[in-house]
C-alpha positions in Angstrom: 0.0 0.0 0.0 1.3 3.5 -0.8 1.5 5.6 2.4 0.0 9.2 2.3 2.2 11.5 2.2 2.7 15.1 2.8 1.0 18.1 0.4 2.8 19.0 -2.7 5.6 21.6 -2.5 6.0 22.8 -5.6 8.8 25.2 -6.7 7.7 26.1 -10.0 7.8 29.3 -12.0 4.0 30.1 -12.4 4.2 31.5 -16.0 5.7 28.1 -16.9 2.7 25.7 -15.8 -0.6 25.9 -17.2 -3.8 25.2 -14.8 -4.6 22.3 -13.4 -6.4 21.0 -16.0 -5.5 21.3 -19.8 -6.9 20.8 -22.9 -5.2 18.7 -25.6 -5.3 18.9 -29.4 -8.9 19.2 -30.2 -10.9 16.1 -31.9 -12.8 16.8 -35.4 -15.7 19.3 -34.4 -18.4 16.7 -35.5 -17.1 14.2 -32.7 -17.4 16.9 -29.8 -20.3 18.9 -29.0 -20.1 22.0 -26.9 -20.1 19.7 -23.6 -18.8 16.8 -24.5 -18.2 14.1 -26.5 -21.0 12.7 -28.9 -21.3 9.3 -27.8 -21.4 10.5 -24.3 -24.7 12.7 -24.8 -27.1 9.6 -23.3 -24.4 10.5 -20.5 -24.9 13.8 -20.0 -28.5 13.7 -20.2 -28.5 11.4 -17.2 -26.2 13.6 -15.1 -28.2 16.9 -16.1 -31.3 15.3 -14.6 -29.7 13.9 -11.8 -28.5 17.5 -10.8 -32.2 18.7 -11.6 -33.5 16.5 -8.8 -31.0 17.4 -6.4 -31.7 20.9 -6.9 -35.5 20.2 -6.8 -35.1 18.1 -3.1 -33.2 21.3 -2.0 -35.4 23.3 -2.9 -38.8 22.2 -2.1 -37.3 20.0 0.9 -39.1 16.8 -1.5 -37.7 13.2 -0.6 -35.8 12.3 -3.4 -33.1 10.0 -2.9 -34.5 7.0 -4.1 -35.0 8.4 -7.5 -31.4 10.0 -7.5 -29.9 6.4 -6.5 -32.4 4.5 -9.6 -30.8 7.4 -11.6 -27.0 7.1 -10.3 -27.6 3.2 -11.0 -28.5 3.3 -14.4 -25.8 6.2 -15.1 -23.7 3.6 -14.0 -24.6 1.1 -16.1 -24.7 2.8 -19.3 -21.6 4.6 -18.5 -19.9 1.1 -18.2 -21.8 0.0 -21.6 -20.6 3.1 -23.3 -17.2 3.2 -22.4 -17.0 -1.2 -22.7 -17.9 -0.3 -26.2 -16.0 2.4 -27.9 -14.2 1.9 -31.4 -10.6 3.1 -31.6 -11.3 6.9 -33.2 -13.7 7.2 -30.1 -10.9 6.2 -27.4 -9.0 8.5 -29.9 -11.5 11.3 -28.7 -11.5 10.5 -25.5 -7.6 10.9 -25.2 -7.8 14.4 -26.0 -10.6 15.0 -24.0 -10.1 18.5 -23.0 -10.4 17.7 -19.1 -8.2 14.8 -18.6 -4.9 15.4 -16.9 -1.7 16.2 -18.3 1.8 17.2 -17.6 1.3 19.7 -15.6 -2.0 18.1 -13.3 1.0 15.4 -12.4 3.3 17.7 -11.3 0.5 19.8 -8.9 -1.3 16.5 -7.6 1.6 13.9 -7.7 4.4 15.2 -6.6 5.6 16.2 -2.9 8.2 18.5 -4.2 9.1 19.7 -8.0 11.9 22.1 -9.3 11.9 22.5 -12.9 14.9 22.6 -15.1 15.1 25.2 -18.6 17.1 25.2 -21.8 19.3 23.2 -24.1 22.2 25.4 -23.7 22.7 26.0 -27.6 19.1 27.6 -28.9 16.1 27.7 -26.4 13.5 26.7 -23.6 10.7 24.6 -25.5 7.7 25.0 -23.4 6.6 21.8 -24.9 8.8 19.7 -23.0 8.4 19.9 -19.2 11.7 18.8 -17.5 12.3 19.3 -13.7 14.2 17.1 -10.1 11.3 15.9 -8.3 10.2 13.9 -5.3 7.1 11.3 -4.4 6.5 9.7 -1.3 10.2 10.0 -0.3 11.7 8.8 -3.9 14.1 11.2 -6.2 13.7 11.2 -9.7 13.8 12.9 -13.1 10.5 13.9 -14.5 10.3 14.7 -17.9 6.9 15.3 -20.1 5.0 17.0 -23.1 3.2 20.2 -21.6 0.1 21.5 -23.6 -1.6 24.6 -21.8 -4.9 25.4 -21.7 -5.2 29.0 -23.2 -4.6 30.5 -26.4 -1.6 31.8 -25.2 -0.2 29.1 -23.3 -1.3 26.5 -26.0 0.9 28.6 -28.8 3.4 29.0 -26.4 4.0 25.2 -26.0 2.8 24.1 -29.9 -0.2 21.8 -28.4 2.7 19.7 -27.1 4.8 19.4 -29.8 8.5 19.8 -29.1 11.1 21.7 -31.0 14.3 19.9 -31.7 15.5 22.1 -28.6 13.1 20.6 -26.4 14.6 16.9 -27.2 18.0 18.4 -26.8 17.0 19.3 -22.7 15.1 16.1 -21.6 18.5 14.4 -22.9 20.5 16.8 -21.2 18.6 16.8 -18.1 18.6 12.5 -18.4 22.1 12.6 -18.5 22.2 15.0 -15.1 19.9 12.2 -13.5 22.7 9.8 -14.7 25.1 11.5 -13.2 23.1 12.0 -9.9 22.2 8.3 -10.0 18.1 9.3 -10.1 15.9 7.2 -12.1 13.7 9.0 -15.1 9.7 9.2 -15.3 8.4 10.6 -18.9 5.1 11.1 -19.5 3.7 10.9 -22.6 1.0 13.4 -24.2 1.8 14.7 -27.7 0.5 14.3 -31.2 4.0 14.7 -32.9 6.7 16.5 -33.0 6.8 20.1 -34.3 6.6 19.7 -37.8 7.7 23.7 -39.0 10.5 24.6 -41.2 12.5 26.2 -37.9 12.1 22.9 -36.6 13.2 20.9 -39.6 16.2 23.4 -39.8 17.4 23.1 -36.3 17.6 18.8 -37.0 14.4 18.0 -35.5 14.8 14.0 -37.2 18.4 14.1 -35.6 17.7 15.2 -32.3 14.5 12.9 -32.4 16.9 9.7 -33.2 19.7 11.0 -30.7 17.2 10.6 -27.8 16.6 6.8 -29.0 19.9 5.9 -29.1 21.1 7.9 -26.0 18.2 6.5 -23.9 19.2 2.8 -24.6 22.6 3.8 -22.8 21.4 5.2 -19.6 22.7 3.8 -16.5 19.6 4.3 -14.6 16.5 3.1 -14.6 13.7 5.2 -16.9 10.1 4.7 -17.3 7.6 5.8 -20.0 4.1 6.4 -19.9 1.3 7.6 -22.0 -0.7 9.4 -20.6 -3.2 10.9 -23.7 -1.4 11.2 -26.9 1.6 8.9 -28.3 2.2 10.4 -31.7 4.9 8.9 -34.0 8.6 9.9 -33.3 7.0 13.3 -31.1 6.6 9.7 -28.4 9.5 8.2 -29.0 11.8 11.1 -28.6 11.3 10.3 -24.8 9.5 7.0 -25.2 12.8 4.5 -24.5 12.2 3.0 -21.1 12.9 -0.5 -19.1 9.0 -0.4 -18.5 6.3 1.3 -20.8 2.7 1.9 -19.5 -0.2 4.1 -20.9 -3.1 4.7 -19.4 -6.4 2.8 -20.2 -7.9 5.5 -22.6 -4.9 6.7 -23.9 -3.0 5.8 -27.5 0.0 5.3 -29.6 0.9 5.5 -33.5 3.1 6.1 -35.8 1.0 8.3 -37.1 -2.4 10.4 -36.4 -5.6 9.0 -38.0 -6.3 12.0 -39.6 -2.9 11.8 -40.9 -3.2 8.4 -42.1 -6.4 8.7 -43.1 -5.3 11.8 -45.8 -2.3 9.9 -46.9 -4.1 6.8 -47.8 -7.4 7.7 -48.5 -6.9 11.6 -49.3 -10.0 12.0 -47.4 -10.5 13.4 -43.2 -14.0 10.9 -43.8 -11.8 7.5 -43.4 -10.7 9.1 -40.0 -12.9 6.2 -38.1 -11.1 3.2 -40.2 -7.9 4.4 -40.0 -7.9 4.4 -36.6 -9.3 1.0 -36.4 -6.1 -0.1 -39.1 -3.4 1.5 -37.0 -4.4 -0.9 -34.2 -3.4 2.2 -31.4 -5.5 1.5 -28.1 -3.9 0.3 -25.0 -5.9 -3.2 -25.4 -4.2 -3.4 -29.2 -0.6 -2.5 -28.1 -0.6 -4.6 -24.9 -1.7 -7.2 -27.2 1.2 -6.8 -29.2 3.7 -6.7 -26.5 4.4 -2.8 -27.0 3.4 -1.9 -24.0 4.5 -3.9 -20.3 0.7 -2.8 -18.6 -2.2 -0.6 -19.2 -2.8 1.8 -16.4 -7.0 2.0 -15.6 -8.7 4.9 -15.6 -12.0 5.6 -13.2 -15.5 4.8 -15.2 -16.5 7.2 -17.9 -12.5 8.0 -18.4 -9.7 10.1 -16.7 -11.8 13.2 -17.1 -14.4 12.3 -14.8 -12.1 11.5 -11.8 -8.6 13.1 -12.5 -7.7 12.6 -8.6 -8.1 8.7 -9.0 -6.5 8.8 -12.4 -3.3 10.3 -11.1 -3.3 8.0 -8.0 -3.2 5.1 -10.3 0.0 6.4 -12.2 1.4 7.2 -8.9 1.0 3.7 -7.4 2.5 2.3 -10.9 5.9 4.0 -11.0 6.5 3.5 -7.6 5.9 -0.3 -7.7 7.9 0.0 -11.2 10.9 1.6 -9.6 10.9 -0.6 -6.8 11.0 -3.6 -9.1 14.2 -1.7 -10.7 16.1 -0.9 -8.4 17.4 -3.9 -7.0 18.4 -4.5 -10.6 22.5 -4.2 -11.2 23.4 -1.8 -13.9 24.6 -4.3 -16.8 21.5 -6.6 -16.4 19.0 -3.4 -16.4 20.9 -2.2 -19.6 20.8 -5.4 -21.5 17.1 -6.5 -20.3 16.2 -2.8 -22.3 17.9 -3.7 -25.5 16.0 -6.9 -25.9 12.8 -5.2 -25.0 13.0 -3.4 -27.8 14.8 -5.4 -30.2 11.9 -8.0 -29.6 9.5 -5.6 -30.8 7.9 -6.4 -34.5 9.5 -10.0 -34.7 7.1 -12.5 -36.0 4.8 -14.7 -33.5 4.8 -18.1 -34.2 1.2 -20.0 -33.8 0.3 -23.4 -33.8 -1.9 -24.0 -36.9 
């Protein structure tokens, strides 16, 4: 059991986290409506009137519990139907839903204490890459993760998460300090790609991108990588190297966005739906595959409805991860990561 431990203590430049809840790259317009997402309307509905009756008993001191608790029941219920039936562009939806938690949610309800390191001492600070020294429940480590933001401001400010070359360039630097301080190294995951501009491109974005691979395979510490909303293409795997991989139960990964695929094969944003289904990209498809070492669960109805329990969960993962690691010596840690990966995409063998 994780013990509880003391309130956060962050030391954090204001201007450089957004608020506690962020909003990531938004789905097409026909998927969301104004207060939600489509297929959770029947949802909503159920919760509006729920809130009605509430507001009713308050207010006319009526007895209405026991239509409140037939009500909560069957909100239950079809929230668990729902959610137990969702096609891959819909878990898609949900993983940018613009109230689940991100980055910067981790760092305010996660961590006990949380000092956040700038710059790639050549070019910049990339806001889209969150790197800092921080502490949970009495264990040091690295955190490093794709920020977002929540405004207009703060979401230009950090690309919607997508990193700048620059921004690869510090989480390797900053890995390398944890190296050096002996610290393990938590990423979290939450990014549609990497910056795609012609800035970007200029600076090496490919280079710095396949750098962070390579250099990640070599680190004498343990490093874990989670997804926590978004895993898109080389944008992921630019801090996506790590002796265990996790993503949370809504969350995905591709090589590619399904609008993306979707134009390249189809030329058409309509084939959105089937190209998500193609690029097999839920947690259930990649822990299938062996891509990922566990899926993470999210509360009923998805991270956005309880982003309290949602962060607990990660919580309790990494520290049972890096307790699992650490007894681990150096050489066998190293070697055990090469053949994770180097397993990956070799063909299964099946009794016909």
């Amino acid at each position: 059991m994780v013990p509880t431990g003391p309130p956060a203590r962050l030391r954090v430049d204001p201007a450089n986290l957004g608020p506690a809840l962020s909003e990531s790259t938004p789905a097409k317009t026909s998927d969301r409506l104004a207060d939600g997402l489509a297929f959770e309307r029947p949802l909503l509905e159920l919760q509006q009137k729920i809130q009605e009756l509430r507001k009713l008993a308050q207010t006319t001191h009526l007895d209405l519990q026991g239509e409140v608790q037939v009500l909560e029941e069957r909100l239950r219920h079809q929230t668990q139907e729902v959610y137990a039936g969702l096609t891959p562009w819909e878990r898609v939806n949900v993983a940018r839903h613009a109230d689940r938690p991100l980055t910067t949610d981790y760092v305010e309800k996660m961590l006990d204490d949380f000092v956040e390191l700038h710059g790639d001492r050549l070019y910049g600070d990339d806001r889209a890459i969150l790197t800092g020294l921080a502490a949970m429940r009495g264990v040091r480590f690295l955190l490093v993760g794709h920020r977002k933001g929540k405004t207009v401001k703060e979401r230009l400010a950090s690309n919607f998460g997508c990193a700048h070359p620059e921004g690869y360039r510090k989480a390797m630097q900053k890995m390398r300090l944890a190296e050096k301080l002996r610290i393990p190294i938590v990423t979290l995951i939450n990014t549609p790609g990497a910056y795609p501009g012609i800035g970007a491109e200029e600076r090496g974005q490919a280079g710095a991108i396949a750098r962070n691979i390579l250099d990640m395979f070599t680190l004498r510490v343990p490093v874990l990588a989670i997804v926590i909303g978004e895993g898109g293409s080389g944008g992921a795997l630019g801090i996506g190297v790590g002796d265990r991989v996790g993503m949370l139960e809504n969350a995905y990964s591709s090589v590619i966005s399904p609008e993306g695929c979707a134009a390249i094969l189809w030329k058409s944003g309509e084939k959105t739906p089937e190209a998500a289904e193609a690029l097999n990209l839920t947690s259930k498809d990649l822990l299938r595959l062996g891509l990922v070492d566990a899926v993470i669960p999210e509360p009923l109805g998805g991270a956005h409805r309880d982003p309290a329990t949602t962060v607990d969960n990660v919580r309790r993962q990494i520290l049972a991860w890096l307790d699992e690691l650490a007894p681990l010596p150096l050489d066998q840690l190293l070697e055990q990561r090469f053949w994770k990966f180097r397993r990956m995409g070799m063909p299964i063998e099946v009794e016909a």
